[in-house]
BASE-243636 format. One record per residue (C-alpha): residue number from 1; residue in one letter; x, y, z. Coordinates in steps of 0.5 Angstrom, whole numbers, plus 500, padded with zeros to 3 digits. Layout:
# BASE-243636
i:aa:u:v:w
NUM:A:X:Y:Z $
...
***
This chain:
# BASE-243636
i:aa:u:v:w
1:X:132:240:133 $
2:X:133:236:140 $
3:X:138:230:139 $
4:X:136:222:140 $
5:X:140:223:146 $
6:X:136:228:149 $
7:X:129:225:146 $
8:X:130:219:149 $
9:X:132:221:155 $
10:X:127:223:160 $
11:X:126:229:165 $
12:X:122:228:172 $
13:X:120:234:175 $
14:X:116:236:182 $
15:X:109:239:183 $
16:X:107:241:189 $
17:X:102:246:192 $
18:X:096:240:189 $
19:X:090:241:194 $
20:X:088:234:198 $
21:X:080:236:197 $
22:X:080:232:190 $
23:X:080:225:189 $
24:X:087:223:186 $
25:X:085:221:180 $
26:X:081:227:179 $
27:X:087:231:181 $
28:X:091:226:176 $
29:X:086:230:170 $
30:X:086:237:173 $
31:X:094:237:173 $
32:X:093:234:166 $
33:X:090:239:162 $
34:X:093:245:166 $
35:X:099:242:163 $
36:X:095:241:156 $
37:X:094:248:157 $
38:X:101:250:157 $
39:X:104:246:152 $
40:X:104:248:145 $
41:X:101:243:140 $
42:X:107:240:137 $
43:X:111:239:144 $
44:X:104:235:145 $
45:X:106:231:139 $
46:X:113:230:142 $
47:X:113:229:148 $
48:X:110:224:152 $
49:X:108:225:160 $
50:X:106:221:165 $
51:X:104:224:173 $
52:X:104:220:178 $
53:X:100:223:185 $
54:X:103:222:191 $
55:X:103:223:198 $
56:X:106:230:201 $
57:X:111:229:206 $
58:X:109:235:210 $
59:X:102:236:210 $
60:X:098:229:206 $
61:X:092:231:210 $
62:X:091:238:206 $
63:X:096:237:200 $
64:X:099:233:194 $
65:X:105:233:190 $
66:X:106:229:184 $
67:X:112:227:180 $
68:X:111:228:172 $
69:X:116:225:167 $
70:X:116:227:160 $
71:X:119:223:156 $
72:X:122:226:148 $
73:X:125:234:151 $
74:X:122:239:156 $
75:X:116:244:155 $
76:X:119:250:153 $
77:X:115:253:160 $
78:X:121:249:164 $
79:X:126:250:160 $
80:X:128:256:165 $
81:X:129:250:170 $
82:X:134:247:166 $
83:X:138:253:166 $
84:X:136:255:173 $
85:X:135:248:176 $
86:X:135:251:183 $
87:X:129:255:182 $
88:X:121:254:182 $
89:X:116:256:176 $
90:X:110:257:178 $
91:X:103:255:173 $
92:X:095:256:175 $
93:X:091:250:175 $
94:X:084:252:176 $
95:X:083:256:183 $
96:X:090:254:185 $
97:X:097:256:184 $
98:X:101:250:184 $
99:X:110:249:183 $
100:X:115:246:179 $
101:X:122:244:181 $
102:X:128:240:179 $
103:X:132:240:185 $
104:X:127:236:190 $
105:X:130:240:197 $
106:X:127:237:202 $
107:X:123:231:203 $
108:X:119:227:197 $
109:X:115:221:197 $
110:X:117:217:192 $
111:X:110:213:191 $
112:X:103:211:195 $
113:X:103:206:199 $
114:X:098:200:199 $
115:X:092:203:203 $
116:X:089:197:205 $
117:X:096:197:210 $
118:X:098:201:215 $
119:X:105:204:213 $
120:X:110:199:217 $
121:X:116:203:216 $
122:X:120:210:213 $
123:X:125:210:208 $
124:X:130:216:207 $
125:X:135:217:201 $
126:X:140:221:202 $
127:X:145:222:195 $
128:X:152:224:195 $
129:X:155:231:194 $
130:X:154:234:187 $
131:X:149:229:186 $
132:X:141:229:185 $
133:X:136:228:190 $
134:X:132:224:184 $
135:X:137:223:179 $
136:X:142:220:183 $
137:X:137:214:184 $
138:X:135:213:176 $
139:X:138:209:171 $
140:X:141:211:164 $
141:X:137:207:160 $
142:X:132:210:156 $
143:X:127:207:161 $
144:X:130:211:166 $
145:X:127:207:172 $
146:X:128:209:180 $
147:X:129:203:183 $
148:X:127:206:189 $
149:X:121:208:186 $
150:X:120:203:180 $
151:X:122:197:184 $
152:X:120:199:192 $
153:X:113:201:191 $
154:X:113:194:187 $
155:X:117:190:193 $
156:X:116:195:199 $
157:X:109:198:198 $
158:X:107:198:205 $
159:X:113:203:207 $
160:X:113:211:206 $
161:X:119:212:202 $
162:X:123:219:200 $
163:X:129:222:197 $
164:X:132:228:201 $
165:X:134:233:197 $
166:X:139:240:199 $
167:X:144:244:196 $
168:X:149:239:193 $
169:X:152:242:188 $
170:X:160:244:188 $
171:X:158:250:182 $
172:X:152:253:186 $
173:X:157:258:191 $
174:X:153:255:198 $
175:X:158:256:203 $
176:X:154:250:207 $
177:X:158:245:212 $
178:X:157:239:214 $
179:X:154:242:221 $
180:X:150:246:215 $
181:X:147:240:212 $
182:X:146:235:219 $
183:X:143:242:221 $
184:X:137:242:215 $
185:X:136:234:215 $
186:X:135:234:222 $
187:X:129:240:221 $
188:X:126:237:216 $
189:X:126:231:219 $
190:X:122:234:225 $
191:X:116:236:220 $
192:X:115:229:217 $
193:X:116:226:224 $
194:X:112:231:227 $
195:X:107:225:232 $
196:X:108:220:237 $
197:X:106:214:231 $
198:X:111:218:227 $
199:X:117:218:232 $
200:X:116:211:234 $
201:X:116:208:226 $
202:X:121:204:224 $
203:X:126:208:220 $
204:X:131:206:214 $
205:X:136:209:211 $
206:X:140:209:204 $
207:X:146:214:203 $
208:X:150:215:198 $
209:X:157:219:199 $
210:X:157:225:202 $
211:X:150:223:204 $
212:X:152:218:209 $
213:X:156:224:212 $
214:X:151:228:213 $
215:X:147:222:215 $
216:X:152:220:221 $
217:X:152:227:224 $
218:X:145:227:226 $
219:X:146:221:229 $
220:X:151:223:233 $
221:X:148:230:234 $
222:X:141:226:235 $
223:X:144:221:242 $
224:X:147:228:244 $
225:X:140:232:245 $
226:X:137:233:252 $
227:X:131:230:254 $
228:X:127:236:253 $
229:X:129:236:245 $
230:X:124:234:239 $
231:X:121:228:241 $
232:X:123:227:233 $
233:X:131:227:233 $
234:X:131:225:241 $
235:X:128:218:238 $
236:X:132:218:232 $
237:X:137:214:234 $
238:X:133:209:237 $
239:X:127:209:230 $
240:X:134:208:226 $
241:X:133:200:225 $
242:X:137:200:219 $
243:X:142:203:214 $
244:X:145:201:207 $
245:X:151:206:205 $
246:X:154:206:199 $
247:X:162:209:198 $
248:X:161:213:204 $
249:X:168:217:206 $
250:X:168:216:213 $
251:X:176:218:213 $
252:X:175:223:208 $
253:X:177:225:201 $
254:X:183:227:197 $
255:X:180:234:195 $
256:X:185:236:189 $
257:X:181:234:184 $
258:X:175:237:187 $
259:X:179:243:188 $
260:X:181:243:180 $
261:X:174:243:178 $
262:X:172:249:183 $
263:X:178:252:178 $
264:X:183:252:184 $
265:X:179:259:187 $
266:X:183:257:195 $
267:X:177:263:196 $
268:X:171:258:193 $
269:X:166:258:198 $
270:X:166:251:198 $
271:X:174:250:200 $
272:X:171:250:208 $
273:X:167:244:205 $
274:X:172:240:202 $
275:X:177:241:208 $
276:X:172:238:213 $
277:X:171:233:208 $
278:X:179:231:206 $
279:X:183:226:209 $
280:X:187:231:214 $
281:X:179:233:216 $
282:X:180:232:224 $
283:X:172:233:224 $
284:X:171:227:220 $
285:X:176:223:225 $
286:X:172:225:232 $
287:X:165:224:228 $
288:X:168:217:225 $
289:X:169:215:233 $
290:X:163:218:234 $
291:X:160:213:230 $
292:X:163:207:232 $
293:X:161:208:238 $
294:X:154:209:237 $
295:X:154:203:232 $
296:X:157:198:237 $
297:X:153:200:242 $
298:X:146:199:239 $
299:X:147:193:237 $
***
């Protein structure tokens, strides 16, 4: 039997692969009774779901994604995600095969903006590392709130907000370095940009730890492109018009403690990592230098 803890506290899952050709309130009902048809009648009696369908950052032309939180456990169907939570689980909802995840990699669209507007900003959310994409940004309480999905969509409803999510787990054995991951952002961030409206839309960023690295190394790599280079990361540094971080490590971290819970292993896959994220890291020195310049001159 679950604990009061864990029946309180709830679990936010992903869904995409939603088709665009329905409304969203009927898309709403189908990803209902998929569910319906998936959980058992006393999980039904147990937990409580709430979808909520939003936008898909890549294609909202012809897909939906949606956030689903349940409150009271996690359907059996998922519970391999809590074990492998960087994988996928796949489930029919009538003439479509839609997925489950828990990671978040990549972009996610927190809410819907207020459609009577047109969207007047993008709004990115980076975590640290061995953070979450999602978690990082919610509360403890058994409400669970994510201020920057709870409260912005109440706030900010004419932005187009999204957490990015990669690979930030220390047990995962990635062997990804800080080039790895500015790399990825920046890909990802060529296809939700991907048209000259896009490219020219204000840009915010939030960044927490590790998250504020990576975000400096795009910046940096983004004033360093040609001309001829993506249209979306040669604009980056001008389309940034703010930047909110939180305990970013400019000058590097005291990795000891980090290496203790890797079980002191100097061959882990992540010692790279850490030695480009300590405080001897000549990496960081150069980059910090770099984006001092990239700051003053912007201003």
């Amino acid at each position: 039997m679950a604990s009061p803890t864990s029946q309180r506290k709830s679990h936010v899952f992903r869904v995409t692969g939603l088709p665009r050709d329905l409304p969203d309130e009927d898309l709403q009902a189908s990803l209902q009774r998929a569910l319906h048809d998936t959980i058992s009648d006393e999980e039904r009696s147990q937990i409580k779901t709430e979808i909520t369908i939003v936008p898909s950052c890549y294609d909202p032309d012809r897909e939906r994604a949606a956030l689903v939180q349940f409150r009271g456990g996690v359907p059996q169907f998922l519970s391999e995600l809590t074990l492998n939570p960087l994988g996928d689980w796949q489930v029919e909802m009538e003439d479509s095969d839609i997925s489950f995840d828990c990671h978040f990699f990549g972009f996610t669209q927190l809410y819907l903006p207020d459609g009577k507007e047109p969207v007047v900003a993008d709004i990115i959310a980076i975590a640290g590392l061995d953070g979450h994409a999602y978690g990082s940004w919610q509360g403890r309480g058994n409400l669970g709130r994510m201020w920057l999905r709870d409260f912005l969509s109440k706030d900010l409803p004419r932005r187009r907000t999204m957490i990015y999510g990669y690979n930030s787990k220390l047990s995962s054995h990635g062997v990804d370095t800080i080039l790895d991951y500015g790399r990825e952002l920046m890909e990802e961030i060529k296809k939700i940009r991907n048209t000259k409206e896009l490219q020219q839309r204000p840009l915010f960023f939030i960044a927490h730890s590790f998250g504020g690295i990576i975000l400096a190394h795009c910046l940096v790599r983004a004033i360093q492109t040609m001309d001829e280079d993506h249209p979306a990361i040669t604009s980056l540094h001008r389309a940034t018009y703010s930047m909110i971080f939180f305990g970013i490590p400019h000058k590097g971290l005291v990795v000891e403690d980090i290496q203790q819970m890797l079980t002191g292993d100097r061959n882990h896959p992540r010692e790279k990592l850490l030695q480009q994220i300590s405080s001897r890291s000549d990496l960081l020195v150069h980059q910090l230098a770099d984006f001092k310049n990239l700051i003053r001159d912007r201003k």
